[in-house]
N, C-alpha and C positions, 0 to 999 in steps of 0.2 A: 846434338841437334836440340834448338830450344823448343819447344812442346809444349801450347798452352791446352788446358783440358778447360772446355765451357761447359758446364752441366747446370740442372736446376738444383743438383742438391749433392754434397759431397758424400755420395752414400756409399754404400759396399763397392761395387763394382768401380765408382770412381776412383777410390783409396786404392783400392786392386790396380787400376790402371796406372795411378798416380807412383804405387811405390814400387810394382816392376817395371816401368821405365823407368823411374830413377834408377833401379837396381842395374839397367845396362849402359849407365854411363847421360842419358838424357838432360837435361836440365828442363825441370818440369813445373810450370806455374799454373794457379787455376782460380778462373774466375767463373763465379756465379752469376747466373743470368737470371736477373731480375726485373723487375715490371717498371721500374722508377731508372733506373742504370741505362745510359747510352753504351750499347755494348761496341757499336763500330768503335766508337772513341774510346773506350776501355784497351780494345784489342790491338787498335794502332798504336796505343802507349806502349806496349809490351812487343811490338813487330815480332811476332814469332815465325819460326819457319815454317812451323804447323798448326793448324788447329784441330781440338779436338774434340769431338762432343761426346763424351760414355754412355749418357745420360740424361738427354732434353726434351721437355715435354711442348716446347713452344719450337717454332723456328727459326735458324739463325735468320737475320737483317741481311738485305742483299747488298748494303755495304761493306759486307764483312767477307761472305762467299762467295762476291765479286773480285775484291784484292786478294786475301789469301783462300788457301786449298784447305778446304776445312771436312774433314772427313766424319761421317755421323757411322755412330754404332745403333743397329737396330738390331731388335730383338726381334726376329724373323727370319725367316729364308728369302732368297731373292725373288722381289717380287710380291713379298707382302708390304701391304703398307697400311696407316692405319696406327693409333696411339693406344690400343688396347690389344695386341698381338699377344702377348702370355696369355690375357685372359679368354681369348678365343682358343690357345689350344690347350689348356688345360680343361675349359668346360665345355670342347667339343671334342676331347677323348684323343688327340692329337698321341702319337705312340714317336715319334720322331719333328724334330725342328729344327730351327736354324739362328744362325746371326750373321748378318751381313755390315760389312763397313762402307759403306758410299759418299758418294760425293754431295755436299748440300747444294742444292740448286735453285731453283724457283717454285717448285714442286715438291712437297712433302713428302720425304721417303722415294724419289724418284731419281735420283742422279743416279751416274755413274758405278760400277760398283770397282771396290781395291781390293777386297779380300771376303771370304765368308766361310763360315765354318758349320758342322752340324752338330747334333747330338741327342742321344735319347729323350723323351720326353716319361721318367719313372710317372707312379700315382703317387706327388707330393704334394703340395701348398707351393702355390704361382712363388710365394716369396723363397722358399728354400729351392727351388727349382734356378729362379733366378739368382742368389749364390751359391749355386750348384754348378750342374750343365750349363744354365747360360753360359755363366761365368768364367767359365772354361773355355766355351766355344767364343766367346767373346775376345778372349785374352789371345785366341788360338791367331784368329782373323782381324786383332788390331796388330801384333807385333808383326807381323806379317804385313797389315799395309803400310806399318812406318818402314819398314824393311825397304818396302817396294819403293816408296815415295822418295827415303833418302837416295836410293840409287839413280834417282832421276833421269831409268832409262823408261820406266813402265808405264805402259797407256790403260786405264782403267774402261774397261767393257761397258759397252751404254747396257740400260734395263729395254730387252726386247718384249718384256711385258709384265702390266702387272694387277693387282687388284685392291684397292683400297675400301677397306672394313668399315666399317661405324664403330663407336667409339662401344663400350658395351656399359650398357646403364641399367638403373634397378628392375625395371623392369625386365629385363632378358636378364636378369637374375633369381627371378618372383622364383618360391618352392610352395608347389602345392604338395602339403601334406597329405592330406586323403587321397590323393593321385602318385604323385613320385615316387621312385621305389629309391634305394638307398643308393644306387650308383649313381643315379642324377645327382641326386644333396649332394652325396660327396663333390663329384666334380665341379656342383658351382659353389659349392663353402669352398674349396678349394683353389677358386680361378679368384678370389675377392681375401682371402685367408688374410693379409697384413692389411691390407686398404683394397678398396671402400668399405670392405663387408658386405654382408647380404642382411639389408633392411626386410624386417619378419616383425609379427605380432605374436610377445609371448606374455601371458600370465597380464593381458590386459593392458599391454605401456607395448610401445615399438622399441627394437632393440636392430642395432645389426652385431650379426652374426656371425664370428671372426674361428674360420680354424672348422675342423671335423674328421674325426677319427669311427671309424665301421665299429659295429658291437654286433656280436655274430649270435650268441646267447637270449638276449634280451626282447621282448615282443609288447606291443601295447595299442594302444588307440589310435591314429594317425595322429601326429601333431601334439600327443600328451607328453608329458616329462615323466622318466622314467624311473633316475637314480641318481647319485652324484658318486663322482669319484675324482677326487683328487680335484675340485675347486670346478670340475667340468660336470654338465648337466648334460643326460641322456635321454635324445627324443627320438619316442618313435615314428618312422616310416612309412609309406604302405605295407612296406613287405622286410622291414628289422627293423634298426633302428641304431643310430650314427651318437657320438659323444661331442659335444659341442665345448670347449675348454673357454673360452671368450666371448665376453659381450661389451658393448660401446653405447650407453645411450645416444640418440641424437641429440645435434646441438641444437639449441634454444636461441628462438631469437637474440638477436644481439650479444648471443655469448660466447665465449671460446669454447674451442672444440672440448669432448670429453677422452678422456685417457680408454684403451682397450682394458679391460679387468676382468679378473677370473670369475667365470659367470655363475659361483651360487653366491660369490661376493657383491655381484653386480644385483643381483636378485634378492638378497638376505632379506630387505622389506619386505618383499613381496610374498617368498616362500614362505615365511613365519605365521601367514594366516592359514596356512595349507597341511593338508596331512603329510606327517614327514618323509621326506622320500629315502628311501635306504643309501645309507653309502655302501658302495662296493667295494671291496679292495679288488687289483685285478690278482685273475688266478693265479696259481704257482707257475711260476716260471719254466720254458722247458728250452729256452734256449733265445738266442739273438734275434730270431725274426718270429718273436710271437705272435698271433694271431690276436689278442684279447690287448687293447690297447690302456698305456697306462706311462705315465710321465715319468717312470721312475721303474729300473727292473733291476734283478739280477740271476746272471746264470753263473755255474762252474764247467770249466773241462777240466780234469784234471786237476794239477796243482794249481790250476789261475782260477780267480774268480774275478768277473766283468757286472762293474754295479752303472749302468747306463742310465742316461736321465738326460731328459728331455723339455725343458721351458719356453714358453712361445716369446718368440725374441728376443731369447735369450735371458731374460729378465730375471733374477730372484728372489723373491719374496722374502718376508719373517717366516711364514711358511712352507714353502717349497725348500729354504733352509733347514729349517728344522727334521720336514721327512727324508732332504737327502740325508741329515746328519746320523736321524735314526737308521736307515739302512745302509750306510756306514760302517755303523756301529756294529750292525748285525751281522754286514760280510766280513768284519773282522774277525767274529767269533768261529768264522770259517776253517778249515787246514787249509788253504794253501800258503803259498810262496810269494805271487805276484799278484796282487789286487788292480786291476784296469779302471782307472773312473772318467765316464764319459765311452768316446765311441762312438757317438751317433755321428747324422753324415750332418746337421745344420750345427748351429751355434753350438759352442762351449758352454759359455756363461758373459752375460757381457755386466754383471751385478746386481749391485741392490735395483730392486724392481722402483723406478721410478712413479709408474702411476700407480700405484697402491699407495707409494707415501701420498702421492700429489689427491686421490681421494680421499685420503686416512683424516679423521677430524680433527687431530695434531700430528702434522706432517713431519714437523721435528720429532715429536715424541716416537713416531712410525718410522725415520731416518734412524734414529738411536737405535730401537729395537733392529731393525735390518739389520743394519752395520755388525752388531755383536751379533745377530746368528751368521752372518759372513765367517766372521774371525772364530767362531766355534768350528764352524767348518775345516773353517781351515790350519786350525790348532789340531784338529781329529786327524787329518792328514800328516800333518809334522809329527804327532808324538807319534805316530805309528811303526816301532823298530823291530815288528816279527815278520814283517813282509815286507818286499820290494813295493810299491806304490807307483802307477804308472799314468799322467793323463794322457789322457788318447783327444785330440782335437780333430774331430772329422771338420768341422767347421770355426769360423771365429771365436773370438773372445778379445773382452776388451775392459779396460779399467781394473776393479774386482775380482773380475771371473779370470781374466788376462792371469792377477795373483796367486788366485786360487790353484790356478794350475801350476803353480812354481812351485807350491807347496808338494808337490810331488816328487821321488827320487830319479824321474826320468819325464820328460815330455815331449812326446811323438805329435807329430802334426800334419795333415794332408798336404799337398804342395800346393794347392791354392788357399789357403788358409792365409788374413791378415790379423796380422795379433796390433792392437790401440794400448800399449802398457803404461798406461798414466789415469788421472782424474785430472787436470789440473782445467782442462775444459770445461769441466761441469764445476767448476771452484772450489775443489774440495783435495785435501793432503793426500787421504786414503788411509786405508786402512789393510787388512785380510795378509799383514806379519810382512808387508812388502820392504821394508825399511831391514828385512831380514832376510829374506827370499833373494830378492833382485841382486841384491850388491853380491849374495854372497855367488851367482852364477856369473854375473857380467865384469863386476869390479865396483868399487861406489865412481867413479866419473862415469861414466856410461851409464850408471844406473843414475845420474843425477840431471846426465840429457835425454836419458828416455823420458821422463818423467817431467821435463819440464820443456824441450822440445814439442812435446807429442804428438810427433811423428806416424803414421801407420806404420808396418815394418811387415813385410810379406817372407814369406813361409823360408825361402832362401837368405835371405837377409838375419831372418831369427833365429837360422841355424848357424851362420855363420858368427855370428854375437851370441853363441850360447845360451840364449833365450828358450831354445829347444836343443833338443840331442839328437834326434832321427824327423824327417820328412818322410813320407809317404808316397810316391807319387802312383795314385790312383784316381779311378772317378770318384766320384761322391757314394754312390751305391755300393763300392767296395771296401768300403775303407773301414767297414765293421771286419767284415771277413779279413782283410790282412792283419787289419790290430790282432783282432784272435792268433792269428797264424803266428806272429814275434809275439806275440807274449807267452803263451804257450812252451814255444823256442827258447824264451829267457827263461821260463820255470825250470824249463829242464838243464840247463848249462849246471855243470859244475860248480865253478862258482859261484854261482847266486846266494845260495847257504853263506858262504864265506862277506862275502856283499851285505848282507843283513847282519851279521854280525856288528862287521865297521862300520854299520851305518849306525847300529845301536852305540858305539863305540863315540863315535863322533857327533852325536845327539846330546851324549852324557857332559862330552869337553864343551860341546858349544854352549851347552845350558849352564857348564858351570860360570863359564867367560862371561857370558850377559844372558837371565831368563829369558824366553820367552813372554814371558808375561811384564817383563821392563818396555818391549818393543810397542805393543800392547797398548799399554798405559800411556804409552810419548803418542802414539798416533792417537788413539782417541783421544786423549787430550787436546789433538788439534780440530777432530771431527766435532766434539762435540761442542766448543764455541762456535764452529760454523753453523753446525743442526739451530743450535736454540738463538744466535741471532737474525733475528727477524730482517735484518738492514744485508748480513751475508749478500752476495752474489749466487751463492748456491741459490737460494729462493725462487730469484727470476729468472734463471738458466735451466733452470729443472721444469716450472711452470713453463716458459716456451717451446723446451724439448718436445715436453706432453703435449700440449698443445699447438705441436706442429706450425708453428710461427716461423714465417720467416727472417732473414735478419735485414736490416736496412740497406747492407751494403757486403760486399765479400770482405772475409776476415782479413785485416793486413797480413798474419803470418801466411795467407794461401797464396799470395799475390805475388811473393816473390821468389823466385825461380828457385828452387832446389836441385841438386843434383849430388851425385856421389863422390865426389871430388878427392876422396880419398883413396876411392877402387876398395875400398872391403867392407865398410858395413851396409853399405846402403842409405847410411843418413845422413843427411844435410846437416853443417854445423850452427848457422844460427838461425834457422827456419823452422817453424811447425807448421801441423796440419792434424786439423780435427778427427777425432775420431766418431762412435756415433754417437754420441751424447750419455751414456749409461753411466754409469760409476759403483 
């Protein structure tokens, strides 16, 4: 069936949609809906059998869901309606939700409904929620209404009732400090966590507010700063007080928007006339669901040690490089056998942190630096021959991060997990030993259409192309606790010892065959004529990323139909499709 997917923006959950219908044979095109584009005349170019929306914040033209069956994914249960549904039930304590697929009609969120699913609602960030459980429940109740739809026996139930929300804006976000206790903040940094934020007044300049994590220890003034730890600033409560990892100034007239950044980075001017606030390191670790929160941990059972880490949107810094690199270093000084890195339930790693370079005051110079803590990184991972090495992908990764993980002797991945294994979007070679990594799992052809393709490639598709070795199929909230459980499993096997060995064995032939450090030297060699030319494409791919710009028009490689044509990998032979922009 040909399957066009209409969304505002090809983000997580579209690429999700986009690459397990391909993966069941579908042929799958997608156009962007944009504010200058006649969508009816786009759509009737493409006469698809279906339409699909993952993801629209506008609604379809009644020229469109008048000729064809255009079905909307809302992120809700039946009967809500309304263009801010996460953020009402994540900052009104919501413990269960839904998602529904209906039919577009004349009425916003009102048609027909084809399929809808549920799911818990944990205490997370609206965004990791939504590639989490939605995501899930989403995927549950879209393959299901294509299901439904192809059989072209099924009548879709009208909506016997429903209620449309208002949209939730800064204000029904407002935090009074001397008044709210810390479950309130949480819940509404938490409903705003990727976009909009929660607009607040700190240290004299307005700032929104992206992100927030509980500190159970810590006590202070309502509304003062407390500590920093780990790039994040700690504000007290009424009654404790919450760790805030991000801030966004507003945009200025006439200007493009500002990039999210780690908020004593965002602050640096400001804090520098102030008494200095203590870093904290968080306490010793006593296991996977600590209490004391901190972007970076590690615990042992037994022979496994799990070094978990956590970035907001995945993103990694020169820094957040380097302290993963140092704790690393330091669970290697460990006895075990199997080292786990990663584990958490959102992102892997999706790379170099883009708006740091894009605020850094040599943005090349800030790219360079990145880059090489990437490839230390992931050079620390390679040479590592007295332990099995294992990534654990509770969530995405992409470009970088996507690498990083290959640098490991095994990569387990959640079954909703979509891996983006290229840069070639963001205009740039790559880097983090991929030229070494990739071929040596997939083959160099395959590794030379992932890469130039760039494809999404979902959790089946990745296993199946060796990309990974094990799937997980679990929710999002479990998928610490199974890692644990197999890895644990692997420490103990028999042969595992034996397995470390040949890996040291096969470390020593490969390094003599060609360095590591040859691979290296070819790739940044190509990085860094793109870093320091000013004229690159990287420059204003990277600046529009950040700056959340739209494009003029949908990319030709999204426009034309892909599908699996071959029954085993999943990917289409001369078609791409964006990933999310990181690298």
């Amino acid at each position: 069936m040909y399957v066009l997917l209409v969304a505002s923006a090809f983000n997580s959950l579209t690429q999700r949609v986009h690459a397990e219908l391909r993966d069941r044979g579908h042929r799958v095109a997608v156009e962007l809906a944009l504010p200058d584009v006649a969508l009816g005349d786009t759509v009737r170019r493409h006469r698809p059998d279906l339409v699909l929306a993952p993801m629209l914040r506008t609604a379809l033209p009644e020229d469109v869901w008048a000729a064809y069956t255009c079905l909307v994914v809302h992120p809700g249960p039946v009967g809500d309606r309304g263009p801010s549904s996460l953020d009402h039930a994540v900052q009104d304590g919501e413990t269960r939700w839904g998602v529904t697929v209906l039919q577009a009609n004349a009425e916003m969120d009102a048609g027909d409904v084809w399929a809808t699913a549920d799911c818990p609602v944990p205490p997370v960030g609206k965004s990791d929620l939504y590639r989490g459980e939605i995501a899930d429940a989403a995927l549950e109740a879209v393959l299901l209404a294509v299901e439904r739809f192809a059989s072209g026996t099924y009548v879709p139930r009208p909506q016997t009732a429903g209620r449309a929300r208002p949209p939730v804006r800064q204000e029904d976000r407002r935090i009074d400090w001397t008044a709210d206790g810390t479950e309130r903040v949480l819940r509404v940094l938490r409903a705003a966590d990727s976009r909009p934020g929660v607009r607040d007044r700190l240290l004299g300049a307005d700032w929104y507010l992206h992100g927030g994590h509980r500190e159970d220890g810590l006590r202070g003034r309502p509304g003062e700063l407390l500590a920093t730890r780990a790039g994040a600033v700690c504000r007290a409560t009424a009654d404790g007080a919450v760790w805030i990892p991000e801030l966004r100034a507003p945009r200025a007239a006439g200007r493009p928007a500002t990039p999210r950044l780690p908020a004593t980075l965002a602050l640096a001017g400001r804090l520098d006339g102030l008494p200095p606030l203590p870093e904290l390191p968080a306490p010793p670790d006593a296991g996977p669901h600590r209490p004391a929160w901190s972007d970076i941990g590690y615990h042992e059972q037994g022979r496994t040690g799990f070094l978990t880490f956590s970035f907001p949107g995945g993103a990694m810094s020169t820094a957040h490089c380097r302290r993963l690199l140092d704790a690393y270093r330091t669970a290697c000084t460990r006895p075990t056998s199997v080292l786990v890195l990663g584990g958490g339930r959102d992102f892997f790693s999706n790379g170099i942190h883009l708006g740091v370079i894009e605020a850094a005051a040599d943005p090349a110079e800030e790219s360079w630096a990145n880059i090489n803590a990437m490839d230390d990184l992931a050079l620390a991972v390679l040479t590592t021959t007295d332990r099995l090495v294992v990534s654990a992908l509770g969530g995405n990764a992409a470009a970088g991060g996507a690498m990083l993980a290959l640098a490991a002797d095994e990569v387990w991945c959640r079954s909703g997990v979509v891996l983006n294994p290229h840069y070639r979007l963001m205009g740039l070679y790559g880097s983090e030993y991929w030229t070494y990594t990739l071929p040596r799992r997939v083959g160099p052809a395959l590794a030379d259409r992932l890469t130039t393709e760039a494809l999404p490639v979902g959790a089946a598709a990745a296993h199946r192309l060796g990309l990974v070795d094990r799937t997980v199929p679990c929710v999002p909230g479990d998928f610490s606790r199974e890692t644990q459980r197999l890895a644990v499993r692997l420490a103990a096997l028999p042969a595992t010892d034996s397995r470390i060995a040949a890996k040291k064995t096969a470390r020593e032939r490969d390094e003599a065959r060609r360095p590591l450090a040859s691979y290296r030297e070819a790739e940044l060699a190509r990085m860094r004529r793109t870093f320091f030319d000013p004229h690159a494409p990287y420059h204003a791919l990277r600046r529009a990323f950040v700056r959340k710009e739209r494009p003029a028009a949908t990319p030709p490689h999204l426009t034309r139909a892909a599908a699996d044509r071959r029954g085993v990998t999943g990917l289409a032979v001369p078609d791409a499709a964006p990933g999310p922009g990181s690298c």
